[in-house]
C-alpha positions as CSV (number, residue, x, y, z in Angstrom):
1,X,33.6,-7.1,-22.7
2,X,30.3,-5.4,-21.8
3,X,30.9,-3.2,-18.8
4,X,28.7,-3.8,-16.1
5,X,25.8,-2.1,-14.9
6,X,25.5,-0.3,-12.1
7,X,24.0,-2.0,-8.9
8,X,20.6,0.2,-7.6
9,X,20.8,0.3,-3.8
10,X,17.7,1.6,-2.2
11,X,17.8,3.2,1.1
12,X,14.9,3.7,3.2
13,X,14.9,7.3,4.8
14,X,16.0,6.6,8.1
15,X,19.1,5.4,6.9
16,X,19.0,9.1,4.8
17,X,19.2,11.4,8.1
18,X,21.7,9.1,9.2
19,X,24.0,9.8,6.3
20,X,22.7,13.5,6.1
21,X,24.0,13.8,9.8
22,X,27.6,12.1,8.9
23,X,28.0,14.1,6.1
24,X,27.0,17.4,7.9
25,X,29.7,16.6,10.3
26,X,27.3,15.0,13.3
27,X,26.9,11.2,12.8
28,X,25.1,9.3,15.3
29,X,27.6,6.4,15.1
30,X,31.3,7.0,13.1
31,X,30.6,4.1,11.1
32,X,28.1,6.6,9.1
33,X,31.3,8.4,8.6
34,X,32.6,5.0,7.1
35,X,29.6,4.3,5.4
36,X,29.2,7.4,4.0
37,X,32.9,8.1,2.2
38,X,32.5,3.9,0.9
39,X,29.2,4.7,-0.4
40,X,30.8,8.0,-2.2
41,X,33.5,6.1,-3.8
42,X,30.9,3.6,-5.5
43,X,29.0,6.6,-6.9
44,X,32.0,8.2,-8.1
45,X,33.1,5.2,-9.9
46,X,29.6,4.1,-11.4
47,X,29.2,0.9,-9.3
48,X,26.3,1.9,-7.7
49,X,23.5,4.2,-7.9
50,X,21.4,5.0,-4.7
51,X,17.9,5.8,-6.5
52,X,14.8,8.2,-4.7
53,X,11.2,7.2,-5.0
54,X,8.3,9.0,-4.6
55,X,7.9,7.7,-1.2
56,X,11.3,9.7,-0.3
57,X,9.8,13.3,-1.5
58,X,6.5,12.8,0.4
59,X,7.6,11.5,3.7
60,X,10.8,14.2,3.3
61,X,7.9,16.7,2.8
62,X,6.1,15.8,5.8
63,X,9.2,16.2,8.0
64,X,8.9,19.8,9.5
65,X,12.3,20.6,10.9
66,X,14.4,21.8,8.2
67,X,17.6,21.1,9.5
68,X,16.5,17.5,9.3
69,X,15.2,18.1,5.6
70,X,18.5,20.3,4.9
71,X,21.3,17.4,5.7
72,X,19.0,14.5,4.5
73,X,18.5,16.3,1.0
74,X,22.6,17.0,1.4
75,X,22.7,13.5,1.3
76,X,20.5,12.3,-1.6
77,X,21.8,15.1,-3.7
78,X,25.6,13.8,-3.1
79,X,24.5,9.9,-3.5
80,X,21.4,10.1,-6.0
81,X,22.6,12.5,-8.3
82,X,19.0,12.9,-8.6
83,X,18.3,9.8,-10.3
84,X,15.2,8.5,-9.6
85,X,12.5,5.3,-9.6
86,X,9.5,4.9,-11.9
87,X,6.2,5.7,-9.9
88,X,4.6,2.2,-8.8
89,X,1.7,2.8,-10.8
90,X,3.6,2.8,-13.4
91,X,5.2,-0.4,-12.8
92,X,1.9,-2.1,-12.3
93,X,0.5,-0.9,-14.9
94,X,3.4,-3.0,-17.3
95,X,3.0,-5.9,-15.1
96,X,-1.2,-6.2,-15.8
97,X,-0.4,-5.6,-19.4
98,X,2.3,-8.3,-19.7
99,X,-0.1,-10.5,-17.6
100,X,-3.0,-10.0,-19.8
101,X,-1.0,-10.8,-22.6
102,X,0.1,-14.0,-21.1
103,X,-3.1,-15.3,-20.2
104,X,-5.6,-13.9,-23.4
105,X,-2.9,-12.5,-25.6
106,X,-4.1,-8.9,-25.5
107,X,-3.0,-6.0,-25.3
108,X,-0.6,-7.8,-28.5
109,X,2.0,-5.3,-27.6
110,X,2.0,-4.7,-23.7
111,X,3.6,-1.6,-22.5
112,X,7.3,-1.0,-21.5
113,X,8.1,1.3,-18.5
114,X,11.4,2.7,-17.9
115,X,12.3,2.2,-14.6
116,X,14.9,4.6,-13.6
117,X,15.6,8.5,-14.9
118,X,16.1,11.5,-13.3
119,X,14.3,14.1,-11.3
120,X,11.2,14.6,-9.4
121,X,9.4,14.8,-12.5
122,X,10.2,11.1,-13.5
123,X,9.7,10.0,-9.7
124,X,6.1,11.1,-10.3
125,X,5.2,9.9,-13.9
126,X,6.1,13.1,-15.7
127,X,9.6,13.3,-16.6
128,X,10.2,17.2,-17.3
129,X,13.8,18.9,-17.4
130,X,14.4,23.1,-17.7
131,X,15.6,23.6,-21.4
132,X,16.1,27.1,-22.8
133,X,14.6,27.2,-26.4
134,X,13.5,29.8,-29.2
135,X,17.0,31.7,-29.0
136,X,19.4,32.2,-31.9
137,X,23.0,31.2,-31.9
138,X,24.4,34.7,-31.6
139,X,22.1,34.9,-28.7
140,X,23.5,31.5,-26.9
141,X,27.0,32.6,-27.8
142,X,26.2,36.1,-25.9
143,X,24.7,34.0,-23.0
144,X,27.6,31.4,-22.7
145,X,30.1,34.7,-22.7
146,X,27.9,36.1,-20.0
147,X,27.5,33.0,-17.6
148,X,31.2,31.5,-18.1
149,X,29.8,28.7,-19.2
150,X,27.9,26.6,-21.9
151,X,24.1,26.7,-22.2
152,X,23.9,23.1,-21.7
153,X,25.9,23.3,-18.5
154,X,23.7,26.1,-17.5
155,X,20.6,23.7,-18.1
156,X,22.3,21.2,-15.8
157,X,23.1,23.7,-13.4
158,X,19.5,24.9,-13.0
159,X,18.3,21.7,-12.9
160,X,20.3,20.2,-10.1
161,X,19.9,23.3,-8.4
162,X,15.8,22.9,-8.6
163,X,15.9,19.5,-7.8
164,X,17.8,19.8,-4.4
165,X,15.3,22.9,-3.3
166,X,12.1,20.5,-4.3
167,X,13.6,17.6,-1.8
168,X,14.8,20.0,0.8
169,X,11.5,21.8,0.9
170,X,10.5,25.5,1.5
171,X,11.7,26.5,5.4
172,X,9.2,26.5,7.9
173,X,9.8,30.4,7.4
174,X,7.8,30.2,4.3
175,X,5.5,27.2,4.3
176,X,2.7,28.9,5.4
177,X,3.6,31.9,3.2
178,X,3.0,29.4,0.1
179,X,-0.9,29.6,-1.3
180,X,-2.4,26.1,-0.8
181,X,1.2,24.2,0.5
182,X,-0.1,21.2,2.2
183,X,3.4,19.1,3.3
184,X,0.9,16.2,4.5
185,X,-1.4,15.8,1.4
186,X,0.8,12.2,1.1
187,X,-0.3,11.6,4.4
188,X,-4.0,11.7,3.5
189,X,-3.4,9.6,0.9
190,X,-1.9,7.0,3.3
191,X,-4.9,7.7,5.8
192,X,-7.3,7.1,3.3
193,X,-5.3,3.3,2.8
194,X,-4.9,2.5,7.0
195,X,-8.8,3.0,6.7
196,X,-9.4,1.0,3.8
197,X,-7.2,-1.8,5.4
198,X,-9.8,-0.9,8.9
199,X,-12.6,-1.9,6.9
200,X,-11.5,-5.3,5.9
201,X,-10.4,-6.3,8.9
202,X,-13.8,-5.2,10.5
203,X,-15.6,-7.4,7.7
204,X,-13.2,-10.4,8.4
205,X,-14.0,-10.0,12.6
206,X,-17.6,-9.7,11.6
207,X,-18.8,-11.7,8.5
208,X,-18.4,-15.5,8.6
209,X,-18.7,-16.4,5.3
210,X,-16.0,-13.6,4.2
211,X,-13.9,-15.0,7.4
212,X,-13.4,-18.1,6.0
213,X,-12.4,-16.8,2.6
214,X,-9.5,-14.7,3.9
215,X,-7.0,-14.8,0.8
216,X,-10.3,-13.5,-1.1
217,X,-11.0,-10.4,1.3
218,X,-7.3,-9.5,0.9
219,X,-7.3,-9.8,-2.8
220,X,-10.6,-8.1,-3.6
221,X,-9.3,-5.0,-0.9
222,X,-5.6,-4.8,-3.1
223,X,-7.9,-4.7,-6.5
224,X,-10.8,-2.2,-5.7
225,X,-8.6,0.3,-4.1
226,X,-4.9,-0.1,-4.6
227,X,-4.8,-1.2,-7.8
228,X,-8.7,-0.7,-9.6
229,X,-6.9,2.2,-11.7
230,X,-4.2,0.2,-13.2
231,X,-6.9,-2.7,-13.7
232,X,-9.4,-0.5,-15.6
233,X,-6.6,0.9,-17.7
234,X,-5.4,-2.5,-18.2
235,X,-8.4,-3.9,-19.1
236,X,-9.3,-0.7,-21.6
237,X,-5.9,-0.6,-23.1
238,X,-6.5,-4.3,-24.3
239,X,-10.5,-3.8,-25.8
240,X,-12.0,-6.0,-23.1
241,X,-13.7,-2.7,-21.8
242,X,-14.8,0.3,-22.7
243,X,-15.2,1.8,-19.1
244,X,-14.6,1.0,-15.7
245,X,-15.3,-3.1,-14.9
246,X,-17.4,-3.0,-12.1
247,X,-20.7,-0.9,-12.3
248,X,-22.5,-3.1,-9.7
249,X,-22.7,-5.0,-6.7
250,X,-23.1,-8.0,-8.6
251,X,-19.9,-7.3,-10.2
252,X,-18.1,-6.2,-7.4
253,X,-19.1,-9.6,-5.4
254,X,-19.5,-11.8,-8.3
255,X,-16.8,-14.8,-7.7
């Protein structure tokens, strides 16, 4: 009998501090505490895996008191084990592909995405993990004496180690010490969306004929700024296109 997989839990950040504050000792309600040791038990036993996102690094970035950062990345750390989610551009990316395959039959062979691995790196569509290469074996063997331990569990040492620093963040201490550290660059990215969502709604309060086409005003917004990367790959990746789609306003309005 197959055993089963593990069940992915996701957990917005609020709920994070929360168990950062149990598990440092402070909950704001003793049913954290519960929580928090059921929780641990499922992890321990493989029945659940509580996975980070992107979202997760960026808005734990943008949170400047580091005692906040500190017991929230506690958390993660204890319950993650650093596993994390595919980026979402990644994820649309597949799901135009399969789509376009559906409905024209090209790209023949649409892509695949893993959706879960581990580590920042895979969070943010480059999965990289610190190996130690180019040494001979009487060099690992001198190594291994040295440490107490094998170079593979030295590898995993340094990595969890790296990955709990890069979600708990540099302390304000050093933060502006850091050449070019910007912990709201994610914001920007989010401004730059609320304003793209401003313009819409200004166009729907001001432009009958778009008014009345609602559905379509929503659509085209999603497609020429959430998404118009992952369509133009899309649509390249399958030889309908050999650059970007829209190279007009013609284009860009054409029904």
């Amino acid at each position: 009998m197959a055993t089963p997989l593990p069940l992915m839990v996701y957990l917005d950040l609020n709920h994070w501090y929360a168990l950062g504050d149990a598990l440092a000792g402070n909950p704001q309600n003793p049913d954290h505490v519960t929580a928090l040791k059921q929780f641990q038990g499922h992890v321990e036993r493989g029945e659940v895996i509580f996975p980070l996102s992107t979202v997760h690094y960026m808005e734990l970035t943008e949170n400047p008191r580091d005692a906040h950062r500190e017991r929230a990345a506690d958390a993660m750390a204890l319950l993650s084990r650093f596993v994390t989610m595919a980026p979402g551009s990644k994820i649309v990316d597949e799901e135009l592909a399969l789509e376009l395959n559906r409905r024209l039959g090209r790209p023949a062979f649409p892509k695949k995405v893993t959706k879960f691995g581990i580590g920042v790196g895979f969070a943010f569509g480059e999965a990289k993990r610190m190996v130690l290469n180019g040494i001979t074996e009487e060099n690992r063997q001198e190594l291994e004496t040295r440490l107490g331990m094998s170079v593979s569990e030295f590898e995993a040492s340094a990595n969890a180690t790296t990955e709990y620093w890069v979600l708990r963040g540099p302390p304000g201490t050093l933060r502006s010490a850091i050449p070019d550290y910007d912990p709201y660059a994610a914001r920007r990215v989010a401004d730059d969306q609320l304003a793209s969502f401003s313009v819409m709604i200004n166009t729907l309060r001001t432009v009958p004929e778009i008014a009345k086409r609602s559905m379509d005003a929503i659509v085209a917004r999603q497609l020429s700024f959430d998404i118009i990367d992952n369509y133009t790959r899309a649509l390249m990746s399958a030889g309908f296109v050999k650059q970007g789609p829209f190279h007009s306003r013609d284009d860009l309005t054409s029904s």
